[in-house]
Structures are given as structure tokens and as C-alpha cells.
N, C-alpha and C positions, 0 to 999 in steps of 0.2 A: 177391320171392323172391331171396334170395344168390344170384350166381352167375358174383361177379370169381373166387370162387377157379378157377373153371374155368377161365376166358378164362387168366386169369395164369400160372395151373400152363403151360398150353398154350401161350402164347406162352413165357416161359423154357425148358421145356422141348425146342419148335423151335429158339430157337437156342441150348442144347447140346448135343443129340443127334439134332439134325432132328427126324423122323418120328417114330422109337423113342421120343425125349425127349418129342416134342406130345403121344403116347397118355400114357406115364406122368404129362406132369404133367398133364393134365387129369384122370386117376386120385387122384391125393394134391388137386387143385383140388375137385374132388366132393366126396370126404370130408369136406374143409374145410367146403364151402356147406353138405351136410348137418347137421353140427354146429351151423352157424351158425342154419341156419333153421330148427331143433329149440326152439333156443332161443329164437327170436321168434314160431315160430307158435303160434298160439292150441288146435293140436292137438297140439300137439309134447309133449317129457317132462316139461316144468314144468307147461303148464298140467293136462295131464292126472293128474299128482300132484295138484295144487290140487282135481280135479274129485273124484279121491278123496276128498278128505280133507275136503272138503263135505260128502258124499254121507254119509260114517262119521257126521260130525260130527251131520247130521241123523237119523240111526238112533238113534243116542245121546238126541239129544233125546226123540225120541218112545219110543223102549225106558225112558227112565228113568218117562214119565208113563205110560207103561201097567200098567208095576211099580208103580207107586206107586199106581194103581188096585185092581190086586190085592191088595196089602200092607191095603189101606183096608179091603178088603171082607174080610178074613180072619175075622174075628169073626161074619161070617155077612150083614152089609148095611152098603152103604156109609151112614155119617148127614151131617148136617149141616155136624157138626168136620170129616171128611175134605174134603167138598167146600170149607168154608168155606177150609181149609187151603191146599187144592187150587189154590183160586181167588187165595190169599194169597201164595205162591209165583211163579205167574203176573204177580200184580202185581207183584213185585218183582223180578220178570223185566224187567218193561216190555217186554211183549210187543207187537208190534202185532197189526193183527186177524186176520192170517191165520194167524201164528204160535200164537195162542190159540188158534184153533180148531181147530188141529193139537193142541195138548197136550189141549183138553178130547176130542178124540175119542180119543186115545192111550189117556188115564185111563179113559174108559169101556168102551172096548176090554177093558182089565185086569179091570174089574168082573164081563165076561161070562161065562158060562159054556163051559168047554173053552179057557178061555185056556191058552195052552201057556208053561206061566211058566217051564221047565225050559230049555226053547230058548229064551229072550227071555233068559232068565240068562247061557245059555251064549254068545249072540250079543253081548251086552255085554262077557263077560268075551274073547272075539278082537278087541271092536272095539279094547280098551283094548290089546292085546298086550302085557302084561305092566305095562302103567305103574300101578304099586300106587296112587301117589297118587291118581291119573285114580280108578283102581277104588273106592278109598276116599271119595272125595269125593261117585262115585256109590252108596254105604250110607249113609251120613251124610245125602242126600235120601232115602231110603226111612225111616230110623229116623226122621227128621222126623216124615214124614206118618204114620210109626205112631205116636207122640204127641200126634196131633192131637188127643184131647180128653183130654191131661194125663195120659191113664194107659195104660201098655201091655200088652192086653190078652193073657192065653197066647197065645189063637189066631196075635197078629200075632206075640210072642215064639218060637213056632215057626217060624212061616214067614220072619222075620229073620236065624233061626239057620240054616234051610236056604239061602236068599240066601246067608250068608257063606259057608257050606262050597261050594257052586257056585263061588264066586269064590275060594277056596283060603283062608279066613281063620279062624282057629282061635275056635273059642268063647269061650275066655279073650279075647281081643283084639274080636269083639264086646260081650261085657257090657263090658268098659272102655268101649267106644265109648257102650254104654247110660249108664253110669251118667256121661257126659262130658255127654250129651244131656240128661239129665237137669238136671242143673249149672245147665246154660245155660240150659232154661226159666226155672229159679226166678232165676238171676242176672239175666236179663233179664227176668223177670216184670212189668212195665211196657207190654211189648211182646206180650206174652201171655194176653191178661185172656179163661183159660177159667173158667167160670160152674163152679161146685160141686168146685172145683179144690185139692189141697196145694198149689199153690205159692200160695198168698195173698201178694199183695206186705208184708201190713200186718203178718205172722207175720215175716216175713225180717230177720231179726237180723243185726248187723255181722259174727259169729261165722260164723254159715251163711254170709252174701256171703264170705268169706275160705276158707271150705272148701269151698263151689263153684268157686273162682276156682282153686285147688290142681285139683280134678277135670278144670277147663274145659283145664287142661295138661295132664292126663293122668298125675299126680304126686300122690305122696303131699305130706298137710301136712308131714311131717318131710324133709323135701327142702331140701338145701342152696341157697342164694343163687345158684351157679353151676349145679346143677341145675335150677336153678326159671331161668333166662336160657338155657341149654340148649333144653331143653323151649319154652321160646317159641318161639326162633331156629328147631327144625325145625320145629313147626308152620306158622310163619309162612310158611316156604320150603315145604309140601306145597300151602300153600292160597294160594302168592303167584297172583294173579289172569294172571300175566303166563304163568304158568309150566305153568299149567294149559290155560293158550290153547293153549299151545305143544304138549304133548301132544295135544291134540285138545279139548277143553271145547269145547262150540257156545258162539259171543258171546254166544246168548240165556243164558246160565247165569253171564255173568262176575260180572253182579252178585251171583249168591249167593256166587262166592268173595269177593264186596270183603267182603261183609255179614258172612261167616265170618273173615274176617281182623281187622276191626273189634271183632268177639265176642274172640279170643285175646286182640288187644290190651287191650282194657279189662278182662281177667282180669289180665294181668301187669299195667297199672299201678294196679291193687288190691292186688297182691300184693309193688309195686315200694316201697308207701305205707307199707304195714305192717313189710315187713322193711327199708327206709333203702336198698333197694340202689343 
């Protein structure tokens, strides 16, 4: 524990104003020590920030897999694709085993019945305080997992749209988000091999890869050179991994931002190929 400032204050203090001088300075010496071992103790206001933003961090996790339980089951039972999805996620989490078993009971949490998805929404949208990207990154994993067997079912289509508006996001700015989601299956359809599926990799024409790769930006195809390097540049910066840490993203999640960063990329340099830019 600090506690020269004391001695110090109080011996200068004695000899300038004796007595009167030793009380004040061991007063402004206190202050001091306090600030000081605010800052070193392991209770003090940093760590206890940290302990915050832990604690958010891990709400988050699990609020996002419980939503995504729910989202799964909208259509009336969870199947195969959700879970398979479910479990696909996880994996590229690289979760270890306790962490897993946290997400899978989160997700089945969501599945139950009387899940309170209204407050789980609402509780997401305080954890974020306002950081849209944060918000955003968390709809972009729920639209995931309602594509999990390639097609998005009304049921989940409503309860996607209700999500957004929970979190202040206008309908027009989800379907963009759908049909971006979209994109990216068939553009990465490789990585995707659902059974009795549109996106057949062997349908995928240079044409479509070029007008998904337009979508995956969030851009029309008639989009200028500098529009279309725009449009990357902010993607890149909503989904840069570092940045998202920085707001709150649990570690366990950074990998989906690399994995989402990776995706923008290899849209622009498809798109870098065809326009010379």
C-alpha cells in the first residue's frame, strides 16, 4: 500500500508551517496515496472497470447463443441445419470445453419455451450502448443461423424483422443486410455444402460471383470504382477485429470477425479484378 505521500506531505509540511503545515500536508499526502493505490489495487477503478466489461462481455456471449436458439426454432423446431450450424460457429470460435458448454446451453435456453426474447433483446441492445457496429455484428450472427439450411424461412423472416426494430434498425437496412447474407452463401458456397440447396456451387456463374461480390458491399453493381473502395474501407473498419474487441466483442467471437473480414476482402478483390482498379 502507497503511503510516502503521507509521510512526505507531513514531514514538508512540519517544517513550513509546523503543526498546522504536518496536518495539511499529510491531507494533500493521502489524497495522493489514494489515487495512487486506486490504481495498483486489484479493487480499485481499473480493475474494476475490467471486471465490468468481462462480466458485459460474457452476457453478450451467451445472450447472442440463446437468440440464436430462438431465431433457430422460429419455424416451429429446431432441425439438424440449426444445430449443425450451431455447432459450426462454435467451432470456429475455437471454443474450449467450458466455453462450449456455455453456448450450447445458452442456444437451448432460447429453444424453450417462455424464453423472454423481448428482454434478451433489450438486454443486448444496453449491453452495446449505442455502439451500432457492436449491434450490427450482433444481427449478422442471428441472420447467419437463420440461413442455416439455405433458406429463410417467414417465420424466422419475422422474428429477424422484430430483432431489428428491438435494436432501432429500420426494415429497409435489414433486407439489405438479408440479401448481403445471402451473397455470401452462394459467393462462398464451397464452404457451404447444404444438401437440396440454390446455391449449388456448380450453377455459380463468373456473372453471379461478380453480383454477389457487388451485394457482399452492400452496393449496387452500377457503383463507381471509388464507391465500390468506399464501401470496402467502411466495412472493413465496422468488422476490423481489433475494433470490435475494443467495444466489447467477447475474444471468444474475434474469430468471426477475422472470418467476416476475410469474406469483404475477397468480395473487393473480385471486384478489384474485373474493374482494373
Amino acid at each position: 500500500m502507497q503511503i510516502w505521500g503521507r509521510v512526505l506531505g507531513a514531514i514538508f509540511g512540519f517544517f513550513l508551517l509546523n503543526f498546522f503545515g504536518l496536518l495539511i500536508g499529510f491531507l494533500l499526502g493521502l489524497a495522493f496515496d489514494r489515487a495512487v493505490n486506486n490504481s495498483k489495487n486489484p479493487f480499485g477503478t481499473f480493475s474494476r472497470n475490467s471486471r465490468v466489461n468481462k462480466e458485459r462481455q460474457e452476457q453478450f456471449f451467451q445472450l447472442s447463443f440463446s437468440i440464436m436458439g430462438h431465431v433457430a426454432k422460429a419455424k416451429g423446431r429446431v432441425t439438424s441445419d440449426e444445430i449443425r450450424v450451431a455447432s459450426y460457429i462454435m467451432k470456429q470460435m475455437a471454443l474450449d470445453n467450458t466455453s462450449t458448454l456455455k453456448a450450447q446451453k445458452a442456444f437451448k435456453e432460447g429453444t424453450m419455451n417462455g424464453f423472454a426474447f423481448r428482454e434478451s433483446v433489450l438486454q443486448v441492445k444496453q449491453l452495446c450502448q449505442g455502439r451500432i457496429s457492436l449491434l450490427k455484428f450482433f444481427m449478422e450472427i442471428q441472420i447467419q443461423a437463420a440461413f442455416a439450411d439455405g433458406t429463410l424461412h417467414n417465420e424466422e423472416r419475422s422474428l429477424l424483422f422484430k430483432l431489428a426494430e428491438l435494436l432501432g434498425f429500420s426494415q429497409k437496412i435489414l433486407e439489405q443486410w438479408l440479401k448481403m447474407q445471402e451473397a455470401a452463401i452462394r459467393f462462398q458456397s464451397q464452404n457451404y455444402q447444404y444438401d437440396n440447396s440454390s446455391f449449388s456451387q456448380n450453377t455459380y456463374s463468373s456473372k453471379s460471383k461478380e453480383t454477389d461480390a457487388f451485394r457482399i458491399l452492400g452496393i449496387d453493381s452500377s457503383a463507381s470504382n471509388s464507391e465500390i473502395k468506399k464501401a470496402y474501407k467502411k466495412l472493413m473498419i465496422e468488422h476490423h477485429p481489433d475494433k470490435l474487441s475494443a467495444k466489447g466483442l467477447p475474444p471468444e467471437m474475434i474469430e468471426l470477425a477475422k472470418q467476416k473480414t476475410q469474406e469483404i476482402q475477397s468480395a473487393y478483390e473480385t471486384l478489384k479484378k474485373i474493374r482494373k482498379i
